[in-house]
Residue, then its C-alpha position, 0 to 999 in steps of 0.5 A: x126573203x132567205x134564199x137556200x143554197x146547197x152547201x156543195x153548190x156554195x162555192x163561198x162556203x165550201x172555200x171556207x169549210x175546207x182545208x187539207x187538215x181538217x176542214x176549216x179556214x178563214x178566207x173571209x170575215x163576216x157571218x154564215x148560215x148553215x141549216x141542217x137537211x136532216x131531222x135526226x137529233x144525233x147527226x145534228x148534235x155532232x154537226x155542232x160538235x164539228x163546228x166547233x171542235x174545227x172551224x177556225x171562227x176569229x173573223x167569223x160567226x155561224x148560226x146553224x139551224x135545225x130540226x129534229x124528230x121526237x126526241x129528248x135531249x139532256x144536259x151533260x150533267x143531267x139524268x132527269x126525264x122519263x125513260x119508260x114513256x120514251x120507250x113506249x113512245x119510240x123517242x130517241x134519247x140523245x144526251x148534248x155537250x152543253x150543260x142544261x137541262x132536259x129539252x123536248x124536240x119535234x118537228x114542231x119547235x126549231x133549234x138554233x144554234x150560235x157560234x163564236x169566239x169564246x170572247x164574242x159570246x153574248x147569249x143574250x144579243x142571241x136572244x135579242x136577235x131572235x125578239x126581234x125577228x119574231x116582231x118583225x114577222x108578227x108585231x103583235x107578239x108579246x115576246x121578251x128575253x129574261x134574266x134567265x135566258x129564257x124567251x117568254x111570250x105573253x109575260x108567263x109562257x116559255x117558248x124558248x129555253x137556253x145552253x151553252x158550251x164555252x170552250x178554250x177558244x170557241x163558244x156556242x149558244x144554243x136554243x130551242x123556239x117552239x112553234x107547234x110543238x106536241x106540248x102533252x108529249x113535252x110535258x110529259x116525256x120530261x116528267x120523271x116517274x121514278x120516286x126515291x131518287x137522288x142525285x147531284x145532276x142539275x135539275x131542270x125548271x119546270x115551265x108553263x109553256x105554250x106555242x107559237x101556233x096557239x097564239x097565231x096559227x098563220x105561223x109556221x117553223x119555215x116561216x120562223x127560220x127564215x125570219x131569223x136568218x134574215x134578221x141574223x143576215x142583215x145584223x152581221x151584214x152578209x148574203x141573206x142565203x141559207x147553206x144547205x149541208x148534210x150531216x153525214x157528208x164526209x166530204x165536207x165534214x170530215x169525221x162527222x160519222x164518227x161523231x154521230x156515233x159517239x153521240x148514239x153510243x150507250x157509253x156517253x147517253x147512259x155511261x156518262x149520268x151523274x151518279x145517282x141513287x134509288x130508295x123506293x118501295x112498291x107492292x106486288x100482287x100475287x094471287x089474293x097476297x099483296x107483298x112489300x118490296x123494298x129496293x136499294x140501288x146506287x148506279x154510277x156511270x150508268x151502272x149499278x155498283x150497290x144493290x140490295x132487294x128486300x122480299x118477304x121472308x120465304x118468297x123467293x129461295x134467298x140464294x136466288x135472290x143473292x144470286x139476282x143481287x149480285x148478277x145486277x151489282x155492275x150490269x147496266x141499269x136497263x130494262x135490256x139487260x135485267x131481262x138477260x140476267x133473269x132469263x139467264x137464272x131462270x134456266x138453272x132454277x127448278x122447273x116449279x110453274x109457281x116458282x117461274x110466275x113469282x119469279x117473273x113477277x118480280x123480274x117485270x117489277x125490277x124492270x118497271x123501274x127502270 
C-alpha cells in the first residue's frame, strides 16, 4: 500500500525542494512521488513546467501524478480539435510544452508524469513500468506497449497515449491511462469540424480506444495510481509514500502562479497555432433564397493576416463587406472578437431591419466557423 503524505508534512522532500535560489536541491539520491490535489489542467501543466525548469534531477527521478477536470490538451505544434463543442461543452482548452498530439481529459483517466535526466530518459521502461503495475493489480489484463508508445489493451484498444520534452539537461515523459473516462466526449471534442483547413501542425492518429472499467468495473483510478506508485517505488528502491503538493503553493513552488497564468494566457493556447488556412463554402438561407458564400482566410499566431469573403452580388453594401474584411485582417480568429467588430459596424450602418437580419446572418456564419 501507497502511504499519502502532505508535501509540507514531508519533511524529506521539503529538504529537497527548497533552496535559496529557486528551489530545488540535491540532498539525496533516489526517486520521488509527487500527486497533484488540484484537478485543474493549467495548475498541473505548470507544476511540470516547474519541475523541470528547477529541480536539479542528476541523482534523481520524479514521477508526478495527476488528474484533471474536462479538458482538452494540444501539443505544442498542434491546432487539431473541436472548438465550438469545447465551448459548448464549457471544457478548457490548454495547450502543453510537449509535442504530440491532441489529448482528451477527466476525472476518469490519470496522468502520469516522468522526469529525468536528458540522459536517463527511457519512455519506453516508463510504460513497461506502468504494464506491469496493471498486472500486478489484474493479472488478467491483456496489456502491452508499442512501438509507438502506446499502451493498448486487448491487442487493438488504446488505453494510454504518449509525449515527451527533452530539454538540454532534463527530460519528461508523460502519459495518459484511461480508466473510465467519457469516451463519447473523447471522441468527439478531438474530432475536428472545420473543413477546407490546412496546415503543417502534427496531426494526431485516431484510435479506437476503450476503458479500463469496461474491461474490469471493480477498477477505479485510485486504485490505478496506487499500483503504479508502488510499482515505480519498489523499482527505484524508496519509501512507498505519495507526497501530497498544491500547485498554487508559492512557498514551495516559488513562481508557480506565474507559470499558471502563462499556460491560461490567449498568447500561448491560441498565439502560439501553427499557422493555418481555411478555404471552405457554406450555403445561408434567408427567406425562400439559398446564397453561396465562399471564404478565404490564412490565421497566423492565432490571428487572421489574409481574408477574403465571397457574397452574391448586391447582398450586402460592398464597401461593408470591405469594411468586415478588413476589420477581421489582424483580430484574433475567435468567435469573441468577430461579435465585437460586427456589433462595432452595425452601429454606423443604415437603420434597415432587412439590412440588420442579412447582416447578422452573415455575422452568425462567419462565427460558425470558428
Amino acid at each position: 500500500m501507497v502511504l499519502q503524505s502532505s508535501l509540507k508534512n514531508c519533511f524529506q522532500l521539503f529538504s529537497i525542494l527548497r533552496t535559496p535560489k529557486v528551489g530545488f536541491r540535491s540532498t539525496t539520491s533516489g526517486g520521488l512521488i509527487i500527486q497533484s490535489i488540484s484537478n485543474d489542467v493549467y495548475q498541473n501543466l505548470a507544476v511540470e513546467d516547474w519541475i523541470h525548469d528547477h529541480m536539479n534531477l542528476e541523482n534523481r527521478q520524479v514521477l508526478f501524478l495527476w488528474r484533471n477536470s474536462p479538458a482538452v490538451v494540444i501539443g505544442r505544434h498542434q491546432n487539431e480539435c473541436n472548438l465550438r463543442l469545447l465551448r459548448q461543452k464549457n471544457i478548457k482548452l490548454a495547450r502543453r510544452r510537449s509535442g504530440g498530439g491532441t489529448v482528451y481529459h477527466d476525472l476518469g483517466n490519470i496522468n502520469l508524469t516522468f522526469f529525468t535526466t536528458r540522459k536517463k530518459y527511457e519512455r519506453m521502461e516508463n510504460l513497461k513500468l506502468v504494464v506491469k503495475a496493471l498486472k500486478a493489480l489484474r493479472p488478467q489484463l491483456d496489456v502491452h506497449v508499442t512501438d509507438r508508445y502506446d499502451i493498448l489493451l486487448d491487442r487493438q484498444y488504446k488505453i494510454s497515449g504518449t509525449a515527451a520534452k527533452l530539454g538540454r539537461t532534463t527530460a519528461y515523459h508523460h502519459c495518459t491511462l484511461l480508466c473510465n473516462a467519457d469516451k463519447f466526449v473523447l471522441t468527439s471534442v478531438l474530432k475536428s469540424p472545420y473543413k477546407g483547413l490546412k496546415s503543417n501542425a502534427t496531426p494526431s492518429v485516431p484510435a479506437s480506444v476503450k476503458n479500463l472499467f469496461d474491461e474490469d468495473p471493480s477498477l477505479t483510478c485510485e486504485m490505478l495510481l496506487d499500483a503504479i506508485a508502488e510499482e515505480y517505488a519498489t523499482q527505484h528502491q524508496i519509501d512507498h509514500r505519495i507526497a501530497l503538493i498544491n500547485p498554487a503553493d508559492e512557498t514551495v513552488l516559488p513562481g508557480i502562479n506565474n507559470k499558471t497564468k502563462e499556460l491560461q494566457a490567449w498568447e500561448w493556447v491560441y498565439g502560439k497555432t501553427p499557422k493555418f488556412s481555411i478555404s471552405t463554402r457554406f450555403n445561408m438561407i434567408y427567406k425562400d433564397s439559398v446564397l453561396d458564400v465562399k471564404v478565404d482566410m490564412d490565421v497566423k499566431h492565432g490571428r487572421i493576416e489574409v481574408c477574403n469573403i465571397d457574397l452574391p452580388e448586391q447582398w450586402l453594401p460592398p464597401a461593408l463587406c470591405s469594411e468586415l474584411v478588413k476589420s477581421l485582417t489582424g483580430s484574433k480568429f475567435c468567435p469573441n472578437e468577430i461579435t465585437a467588430l460586427a456589433t462595432t459596424l452595425l452601429r454606423v450602418c443604415p437603420q434597415d431591419d432587412e439590412f440588420h437580419s442579412r447582416w447578422n446572418l452573415l455575422c452568425e456564419n462567419m462565427i460558425m466557423l470558428m
